[in-house]
C-alpha positions as CSV (number, residue, x, y, z in Angstrom):
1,X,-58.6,10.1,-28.0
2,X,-56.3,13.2,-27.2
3,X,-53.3,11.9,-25.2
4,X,-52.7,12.7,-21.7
5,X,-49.6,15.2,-21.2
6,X,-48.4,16.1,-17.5
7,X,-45.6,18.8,-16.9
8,X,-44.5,19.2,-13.2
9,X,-42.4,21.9,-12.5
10,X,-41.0,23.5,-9.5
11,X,-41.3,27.0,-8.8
12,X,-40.1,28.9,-5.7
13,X,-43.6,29.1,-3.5
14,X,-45.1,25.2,-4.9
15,X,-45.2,22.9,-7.3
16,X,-46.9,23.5,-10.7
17,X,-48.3,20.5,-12.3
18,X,-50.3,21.4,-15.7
19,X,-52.9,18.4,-17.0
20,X,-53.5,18.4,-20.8
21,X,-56.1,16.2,-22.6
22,X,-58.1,12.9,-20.8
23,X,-57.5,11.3,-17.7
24,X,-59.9,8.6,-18.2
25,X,-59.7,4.3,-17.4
26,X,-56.8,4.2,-20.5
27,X,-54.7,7.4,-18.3
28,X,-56.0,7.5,-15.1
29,X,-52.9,5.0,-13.3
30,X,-50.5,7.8,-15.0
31,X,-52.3,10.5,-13.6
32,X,-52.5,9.4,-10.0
33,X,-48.6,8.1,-10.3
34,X,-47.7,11.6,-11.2
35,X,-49.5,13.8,-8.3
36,X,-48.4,10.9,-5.7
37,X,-44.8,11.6,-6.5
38,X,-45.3,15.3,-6.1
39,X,-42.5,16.2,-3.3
40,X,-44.8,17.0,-0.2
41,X,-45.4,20.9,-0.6
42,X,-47.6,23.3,-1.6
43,X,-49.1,22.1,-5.1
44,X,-51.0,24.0,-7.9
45,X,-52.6,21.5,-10.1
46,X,-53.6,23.4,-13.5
47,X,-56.5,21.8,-15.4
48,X,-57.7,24.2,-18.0
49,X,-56.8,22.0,-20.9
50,X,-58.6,18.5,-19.2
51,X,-61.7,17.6,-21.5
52,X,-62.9,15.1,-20.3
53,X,-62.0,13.8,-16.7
54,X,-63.6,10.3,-15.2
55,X,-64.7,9.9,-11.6
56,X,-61.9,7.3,-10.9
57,X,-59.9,10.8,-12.1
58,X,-61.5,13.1,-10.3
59,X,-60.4,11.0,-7.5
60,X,-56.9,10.6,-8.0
61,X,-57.1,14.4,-7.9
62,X,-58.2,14.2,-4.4
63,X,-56.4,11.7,-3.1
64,X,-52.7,13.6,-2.5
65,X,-54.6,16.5,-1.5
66,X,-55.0,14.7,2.3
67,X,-51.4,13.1,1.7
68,X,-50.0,16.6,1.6
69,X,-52.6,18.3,4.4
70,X,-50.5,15.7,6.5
71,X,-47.2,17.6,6.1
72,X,-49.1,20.9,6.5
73,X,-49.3,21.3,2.3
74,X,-51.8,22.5,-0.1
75,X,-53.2,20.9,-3.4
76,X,-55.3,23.8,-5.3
77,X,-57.3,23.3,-8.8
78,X,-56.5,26.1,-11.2
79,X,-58.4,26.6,-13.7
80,X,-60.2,23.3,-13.9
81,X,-62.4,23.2,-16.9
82,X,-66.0,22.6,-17.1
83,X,-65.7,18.4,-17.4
84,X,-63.6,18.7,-14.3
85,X,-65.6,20.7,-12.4
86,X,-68.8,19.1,-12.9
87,X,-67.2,15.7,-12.6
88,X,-65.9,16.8,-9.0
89,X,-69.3,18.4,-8.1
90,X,-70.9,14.8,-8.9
91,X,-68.8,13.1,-6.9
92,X,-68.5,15.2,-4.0
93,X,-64.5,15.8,-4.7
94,X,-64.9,19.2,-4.7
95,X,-65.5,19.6,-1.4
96,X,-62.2,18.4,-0.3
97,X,-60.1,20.1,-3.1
98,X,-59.8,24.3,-3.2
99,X,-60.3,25.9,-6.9
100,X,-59.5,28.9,-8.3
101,X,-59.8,30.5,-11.4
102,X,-55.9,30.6,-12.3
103,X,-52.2,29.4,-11.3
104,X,-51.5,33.0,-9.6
105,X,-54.6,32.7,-7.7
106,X,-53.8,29.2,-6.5
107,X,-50.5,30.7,-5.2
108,X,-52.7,33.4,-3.4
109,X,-54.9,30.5,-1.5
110,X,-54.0,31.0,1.9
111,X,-52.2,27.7,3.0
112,X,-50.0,27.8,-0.1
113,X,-47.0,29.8,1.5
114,X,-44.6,32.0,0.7
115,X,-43.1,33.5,3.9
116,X,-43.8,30.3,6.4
117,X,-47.0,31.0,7.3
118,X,-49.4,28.6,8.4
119,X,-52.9,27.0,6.8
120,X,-56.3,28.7,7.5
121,X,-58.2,25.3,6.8
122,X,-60.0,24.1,3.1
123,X,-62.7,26.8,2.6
124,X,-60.4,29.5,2.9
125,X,-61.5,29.8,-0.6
126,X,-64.8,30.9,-2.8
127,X,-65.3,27.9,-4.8
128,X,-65.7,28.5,-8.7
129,X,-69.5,28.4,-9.8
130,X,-70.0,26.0,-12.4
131,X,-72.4,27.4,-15.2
């Protein structure tokens, strides 16, 4: 089992959080506990290193994503890997949560802000085909 390892780290337009190895029944009440206590702004959620992520995961992911469209905020996936993807795709989390290919694109998804400006709405962005 590859441990689960979550940086959150401020930067000046949102909040960076970076997921590394297996949110799954054994990680998955770490994982959630982390994104809840994300201040409520724009958040980038990195997932490139996840291999293996469960449906209970997939929706803890979701879950801040409508606590933070409350305070007019943004979660984006960047980078999610293939296990994420298709684990979102199976259980129809993908619909609610924007992904994009990298960090700097998440930061480009209109709604995460970096002069004031206000949300276009969740498909603002092309989703990321999943081979």
């Amino acid at each position: 089992m590859i441990p689960l390892l979550i940086d959150v780290v401020p930067t000046r337009t949102a909040m960076l959080v970076t997921v590394f190895g297996e949110v799954d029944i054994a990680t998955v009440g770490r994982f959630r506990e982390c994104l809840d206590a994300v201040p409520d702004r724009d958040t980038v959620v990195e997932m490139s290193d996840v291999g293996l992520l469960s449906a209970v995961g997939g929706e803890g992911a979701a879950r801040p994503a409508g606590r933070l469209a409350n305070v007019d905020a943004r979660l984006v996936l960047a980078a999610p890997s293939f296990p994420v993807r298709r684990v979102l795709g199976v259980t129809g989390a993908d619909a609610r949560l924007p992904m994009v290919p990298t960090f700097v694109d998440g930061l480009a998804v209109p709604g995460v802000r970096h002069d004031g400006a206000t949300d276009v709405g969740p498909r603002a962005v092309t989703p990321l085909r999943t081979p």
